[in-house]
Every structure is written in structure tokens, then in C-alpha cells.
C-alpha positions in Angstrom: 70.1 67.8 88.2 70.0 67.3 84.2 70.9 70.0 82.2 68.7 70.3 79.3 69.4 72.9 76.1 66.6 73.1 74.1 67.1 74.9 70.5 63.2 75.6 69.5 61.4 77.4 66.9 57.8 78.3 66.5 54.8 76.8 68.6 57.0 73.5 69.8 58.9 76.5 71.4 56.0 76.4 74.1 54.5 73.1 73.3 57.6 70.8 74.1 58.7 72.9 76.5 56.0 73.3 78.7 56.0 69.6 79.0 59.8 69.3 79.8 59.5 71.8 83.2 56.8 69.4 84.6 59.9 66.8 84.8 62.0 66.7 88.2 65.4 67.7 88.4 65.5 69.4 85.0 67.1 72.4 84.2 66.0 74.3 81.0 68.0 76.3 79.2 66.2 77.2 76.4 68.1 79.1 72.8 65.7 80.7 70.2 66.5 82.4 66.7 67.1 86.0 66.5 66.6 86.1 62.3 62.9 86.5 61.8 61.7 89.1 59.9 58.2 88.2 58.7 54.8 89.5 59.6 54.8 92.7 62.1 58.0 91.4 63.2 59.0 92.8 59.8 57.4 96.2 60.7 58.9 96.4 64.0 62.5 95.5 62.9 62.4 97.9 59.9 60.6 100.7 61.7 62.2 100.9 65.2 65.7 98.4 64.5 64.6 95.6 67.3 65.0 92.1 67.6 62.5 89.4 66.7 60.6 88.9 69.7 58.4 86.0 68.8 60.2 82.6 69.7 61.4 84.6 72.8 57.5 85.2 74.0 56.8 81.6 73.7 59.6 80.4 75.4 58.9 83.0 78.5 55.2 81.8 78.2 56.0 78.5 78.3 58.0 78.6 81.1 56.0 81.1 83.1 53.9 79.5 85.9 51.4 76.8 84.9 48.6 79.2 86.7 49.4 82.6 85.0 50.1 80.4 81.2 46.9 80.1 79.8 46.2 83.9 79.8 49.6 85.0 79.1 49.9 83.3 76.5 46.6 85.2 75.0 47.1 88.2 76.0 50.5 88.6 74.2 49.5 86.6 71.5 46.9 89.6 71.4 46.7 91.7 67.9 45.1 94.4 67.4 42.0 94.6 65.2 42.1 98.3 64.0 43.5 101.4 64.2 47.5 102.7 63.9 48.7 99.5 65.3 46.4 97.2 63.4 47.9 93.7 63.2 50.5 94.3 65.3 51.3 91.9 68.2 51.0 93.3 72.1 54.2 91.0 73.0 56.4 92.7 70.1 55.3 96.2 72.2 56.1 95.2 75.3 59.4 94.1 74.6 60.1 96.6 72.7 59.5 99.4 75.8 61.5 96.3 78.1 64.6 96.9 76.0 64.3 100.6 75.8 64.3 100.8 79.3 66.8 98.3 80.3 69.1 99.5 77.3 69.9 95.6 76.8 68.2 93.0 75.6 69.9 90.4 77.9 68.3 92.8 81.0 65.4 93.1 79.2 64.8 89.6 79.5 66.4 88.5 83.1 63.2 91.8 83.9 60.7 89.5 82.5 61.4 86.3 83.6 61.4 87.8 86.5 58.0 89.2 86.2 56.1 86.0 84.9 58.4 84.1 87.9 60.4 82.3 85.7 62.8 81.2 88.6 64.3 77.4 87.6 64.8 77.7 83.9 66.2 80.5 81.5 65.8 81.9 77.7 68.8 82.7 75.6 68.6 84.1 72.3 71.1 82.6 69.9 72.4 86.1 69.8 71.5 89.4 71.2 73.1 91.6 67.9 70.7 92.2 64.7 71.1 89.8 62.0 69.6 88.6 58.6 70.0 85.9 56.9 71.7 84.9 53.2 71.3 81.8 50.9 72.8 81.3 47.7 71.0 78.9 44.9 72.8 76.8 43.5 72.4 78.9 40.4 74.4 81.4 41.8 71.8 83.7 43.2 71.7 85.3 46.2 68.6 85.4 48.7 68.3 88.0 51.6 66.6 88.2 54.0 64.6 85.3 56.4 61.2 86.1 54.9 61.9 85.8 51.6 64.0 82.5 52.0 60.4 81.3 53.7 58.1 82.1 51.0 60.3 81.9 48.1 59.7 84.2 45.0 62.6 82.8 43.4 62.3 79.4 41.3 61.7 77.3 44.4 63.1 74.0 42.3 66.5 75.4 42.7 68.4 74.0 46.1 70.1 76.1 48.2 74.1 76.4 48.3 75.1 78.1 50.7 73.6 79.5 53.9 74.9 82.2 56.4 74.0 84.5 59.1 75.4 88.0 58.1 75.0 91.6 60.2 72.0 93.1 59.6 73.9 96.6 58.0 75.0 94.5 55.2 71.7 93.1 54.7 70.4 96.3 53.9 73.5 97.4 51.4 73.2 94.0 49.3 69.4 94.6 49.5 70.3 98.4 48.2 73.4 97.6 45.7 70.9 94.4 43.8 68.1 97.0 43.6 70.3 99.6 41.5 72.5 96.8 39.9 75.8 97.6 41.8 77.8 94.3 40.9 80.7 95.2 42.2 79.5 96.9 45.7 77.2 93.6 45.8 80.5 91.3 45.4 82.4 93.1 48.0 79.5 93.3 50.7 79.6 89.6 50.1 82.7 89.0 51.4 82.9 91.2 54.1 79.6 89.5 55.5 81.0 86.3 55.5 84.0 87.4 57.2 82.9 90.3 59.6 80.4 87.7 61.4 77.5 88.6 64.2 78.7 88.6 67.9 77.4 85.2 69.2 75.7 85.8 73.0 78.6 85.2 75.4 76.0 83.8 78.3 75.8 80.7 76.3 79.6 79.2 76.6 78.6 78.1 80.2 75.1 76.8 79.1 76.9 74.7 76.4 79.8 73.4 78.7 77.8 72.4 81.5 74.8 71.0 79.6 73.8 67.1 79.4 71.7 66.9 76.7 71.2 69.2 73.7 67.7 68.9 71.6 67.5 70.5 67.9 63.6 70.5 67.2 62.5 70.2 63.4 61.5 72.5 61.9 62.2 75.0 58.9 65.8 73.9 58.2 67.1 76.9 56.9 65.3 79.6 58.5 64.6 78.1 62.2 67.1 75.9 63.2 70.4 76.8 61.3 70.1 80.3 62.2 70.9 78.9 66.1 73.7 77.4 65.4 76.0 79.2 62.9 76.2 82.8 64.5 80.2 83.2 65.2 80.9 80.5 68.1 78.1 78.9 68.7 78.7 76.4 66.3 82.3 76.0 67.9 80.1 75.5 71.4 77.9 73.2 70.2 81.1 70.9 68.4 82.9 71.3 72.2 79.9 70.7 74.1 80.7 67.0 75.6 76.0 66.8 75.7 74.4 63.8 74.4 72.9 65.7 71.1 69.6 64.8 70.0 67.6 65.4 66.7 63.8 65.0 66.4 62.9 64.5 62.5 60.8 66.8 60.7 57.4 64.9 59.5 57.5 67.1 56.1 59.9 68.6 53.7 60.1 72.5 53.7 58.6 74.0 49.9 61.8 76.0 48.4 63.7 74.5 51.6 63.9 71.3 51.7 62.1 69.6 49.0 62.1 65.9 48.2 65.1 66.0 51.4 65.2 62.6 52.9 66.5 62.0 56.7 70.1 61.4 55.7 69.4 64.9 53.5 68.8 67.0 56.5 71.5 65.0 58.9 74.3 65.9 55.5 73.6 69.6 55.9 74.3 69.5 59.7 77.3 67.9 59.0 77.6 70.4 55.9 77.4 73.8 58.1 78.7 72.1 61.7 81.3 70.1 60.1 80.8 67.0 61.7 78.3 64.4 62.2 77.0 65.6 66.2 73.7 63.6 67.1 73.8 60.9 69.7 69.6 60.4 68.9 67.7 60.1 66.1 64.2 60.5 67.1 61.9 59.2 63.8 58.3 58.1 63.6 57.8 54.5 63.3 56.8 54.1 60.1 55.1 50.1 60.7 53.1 51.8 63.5 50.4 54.1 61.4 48.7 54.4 58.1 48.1 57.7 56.9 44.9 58.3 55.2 46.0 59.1 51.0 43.3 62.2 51.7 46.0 63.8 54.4 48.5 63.1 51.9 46.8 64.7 49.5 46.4 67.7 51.3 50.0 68.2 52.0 51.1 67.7 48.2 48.6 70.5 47.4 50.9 72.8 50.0 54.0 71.1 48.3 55.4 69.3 51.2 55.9 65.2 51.1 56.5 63.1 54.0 60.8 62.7 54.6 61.5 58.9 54.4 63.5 58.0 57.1 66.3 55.8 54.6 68.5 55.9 57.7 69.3 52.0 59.8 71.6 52.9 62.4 71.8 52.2 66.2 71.0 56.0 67.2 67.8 56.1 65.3 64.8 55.7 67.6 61.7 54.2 66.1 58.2 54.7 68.0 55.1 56.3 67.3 55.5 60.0 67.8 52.8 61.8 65.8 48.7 62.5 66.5 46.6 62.3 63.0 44.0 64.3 62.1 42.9 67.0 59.7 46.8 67.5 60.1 49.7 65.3 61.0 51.5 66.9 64.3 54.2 65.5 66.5 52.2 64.6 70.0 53.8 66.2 72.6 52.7 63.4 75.5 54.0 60.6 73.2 57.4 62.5 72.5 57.8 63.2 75.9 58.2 59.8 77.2 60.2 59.0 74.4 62.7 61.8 75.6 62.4 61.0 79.2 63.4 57.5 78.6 66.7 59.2 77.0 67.8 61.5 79.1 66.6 59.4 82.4 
């Protein structure tokens, strides 16, 4: 049996991962981000205090029996159209009323697995206590919070610094003390953030000491992926874990994340944050393999994003074609698969 951590974000939360449980003798163990704060996740979280329930429902979805997925997945995809809770997602109710009655997140979940029969794998979040996130410009300025880090209202030219995952109590006092110019409360909150870290979710010491392989999914660098790893001790895990590490390359730069990063940009900051240089696998879209139309190009320069040139020539870099063109470039799931099979089998 192959242990297999997966550290998602987004839709390849449930498109990867839906693949991966069709595979024999597979174990999934499967860590998503506990930072978001957009959308009516934003509501939810300032209104009632919960965690972000997003990544989790497509990680339960996706692993949920291939007969019950389809409509799962749209019913708690579900918004509503109009009234009180217009815009707001079932899924974000539901586990909401979960954790209330359980009185713990980690409960809450083990409840629904057990509901959609999710008996073989399991869903972690990175942690179960309420954090934000904080990046510093190189200017000097401070960013809170995940949204605003996402869709930048700050000079988006400007690179980020330093990045952190901070308690989300002094979120809310450097979101207070910039507001009324407090220089000095700001300063101090600072410091205690960076020191005082979030409790990292104790369940996943044995998931990183007995795992195989470890995946890290692109995605957006700051505010998906980085978020999993530097709560307090998971990056200490993850540096201890003796799992072949693999990376699968982003096809676009981030705007006001990553712009103009190349692949040996997004591999330095790993190294930056994780202090050391962890990937076994390079997983990168043979470039001699397709043309890409100058019209889809186009379209993604109008978004601000440019395609990351792999200006990497190293052993652990794997070269195939990975991605499905159309009106958008997307990594194909099938053709990923194999590629990942052929790695871990």
C-alpha cells in the first residue's frame, strides 16, 4: 500500500484527486488550506468566526463514492439565488451546523466522511485553529489578509518579502491599529505574530512520517500552497518526512503574486520559506510537444499572467505533455495521471 499526501487547492482539489482513488493500493491522505477568506467564505468567517470550508468540500466530494459524486458535488456547490442568504454556498452551512454540533472541527469532519462513506482515504486541514495571512512588499508594506493578497489593491509591480501565517486575533488588531494609524501597536502586533504562531494539526505528524510520496499542486503561490506548509511544524514535518516530494509546475504566473516568476523563481521561494531544496520530481510541460495559438496567449496577457519558462535542466525535471488546449490552457488530468503513476509505481 502507497501512501500518498496530496497538498491541493481549488478545483484540482477534486479533479486530481478523484483520479488518484481509482488507483489500487493507494492511500490518500489529502491536506487543504485553512486561510481563505474571499467570497461568502469572507461572510461566514467574519459573521460567525468558522473555518474556510471550501477546499475541504471538494476534497470530501472528491473522495466520496463515484455513484453519490456527481450530485454532491452540485448540491453543495449550491448558492442561493435570493433572499437573507443570497450568494451564500449550502456546503459553508452545513459545516458550519457539523462543527457546532460536534464542538470540533476534526469531529466534524471524521461525521462527514463518514456520511458520504469516505472509508479508504482521509481530509486534513493544514490546521484546525483560525488563521490569516501576512505579506510584506518589498517596499516595506504590509498586506493582511488572504483576499487582499489575491486581488491586490496595492501596486501589484511590487514583489513580495516576506510571507507568514499569523493568528487570526492579530489579524484583526493590525487591520484595526493601520486603520487609525497606530504605528507603534502595528509594530508590536508584528512581532508577536511572527513569534506567537497558529497550532499546526497534530493528526498530521503520523501522515507525514509514514507517507511515500508527498504532491504540492500549483497553484496560487502565496495564497494556496504556502499557507499548507508554514503553519508551526508542518514545515518541520514536511523537512523530516523521508517521502519522495513531488512538484507539478504552475502553467501561468500569479498577477501581484508571481509575476514574470520563472520555474527556478517558484522552486527559490520553497527553498526560501522551507529552508531547503525538498522535491525529488519536477513535473513540467514539454515545451517541444505543443504550439500554443498567439490568440490564447493573448488572452492571458490581457488577465496579466504569462506562461513560466521552465529555465530549469536537471535530472528530477520530467518533461511530457501534461496540458489540454482550448479556449483555456488546463493541466489534463488523464495525461497527468499516468505521468504520476509511472512515479510512484
Amino acid at each position: 500500500m502507497k501512501n500518498v499526501v496530496t497538498i491541493w487547492w481549488w478545483t484540482w482539489t477534486f479533479n486530481l484527486v478523484s483520479w488518484l482513488k481509482k488507483l489500487d493500493n493507494v492511500f490518500i491522505h489529502t491536506i487543504v488550506t485553512m486561510s481563505d477568506d474571499g467570497g461568502s467564505t469572507w461572510v461566514l468567517r467574519d459573521e460567525y468566526g468558522i473555518l474556510p470550508p471550501g477546499d475541504l468540500r471538494r476534497a470530501l466530494v472528491a473522495l466520496a463514492d463515484d455513484d453519490k459524486t456527481w450530485f454532491l458535488r452540485k448540491l453543495f456547490s449550491y448558492r442561493f439565488e435570493d433572499g437573507f442568504l443570497k450568494w451564500q454556498n449550502l456546503w459553508n452551512l452545513i459545516m458550519y451546523a457539523a462543527e457546532n454540533i460536534k464542538k470540533d472541527y476534526g469531529k466534524a469532519i471524521n461525521e462527514l466522511e463518514n456520511l458520504f462513506e469516505i472509508k479508504k482515504w482521509k481530509v486534513y486541514p493544514a490546521t484546525e485553529e483560525k488563521t490569516r495571512l501576512l505579506a510584506q512588499l518589498e517596499d516595506g508594506e504590509y498586506i493582511i489578509w488572504e483576499t487582499n493578497i489575491d486581488v491586490p489593491k496595492h501596486n501589484w509591480n511590487l514583489k513580495i518579502s516576506t510571507f507568514s501565517v499569523i493568528k487570526e486575533e492579530y489579524a484583526h488588531i493590525l487591520k484595526i491599529a493601520k486603520k487609525v494609524n497606530q504605528v507603534d501597536i502595528f509594530n508590536f502586533t508584528i512581532q508577536q505574530s511572527l513569534q506567537d504562531k497558529p497550532v499546526w494539526n497534530n493528526k498530521l505528524k503520523e501522515v507525514f512520517e509514514k507517507a511515500d510520496y508527498i504532491i504540492l499542486w500549483p497553484g496560487d503561490l502565496y495564497t494556496s500552497i504556502l499557507p499548507n506548509l508554514l503553519v508551526w511544524e508542518n514545515k518541520d514535518l514536511l523537512l523530516k518526512s523521508k517521502a519522495k516530494k513531488i512538484l507539478i509546475w504552475n502553467l501561468f504566473t500569479k498577477f501581484g503574486e508571481t509575476n514574470n516568476f520563472k520555474l527556478s523563481d517558484f522552486v527559490k521561494t520553497f527553498k526560501k520559506y522551507l529552508w531547503d531544496d525538498i522535491f525529488d520530481y519536477i513535473i513540467v510541460q514539454d515545451e517541444e510537444k505543443i504550439s500554443l495559438p498567439e490568440w490564447i496567449i493573448e488572452n492571458y496577457k490581457q488577465e496579466w499572467k504569462q506562461l513560466v519558462e521552465n529555465d530549469l535542466n536537471e535530472k528530477r525535471i520530467i518533461k511530457e505533455d501534461i496540458i489540454s488546449s482550448g479556449i483555456y490552457l488546463r493541466h489534463d488530468k488523464n495525461k497527468l495521471a499516468k505521468v504520476l503513476k509511472n512515479i510512484i509505481f
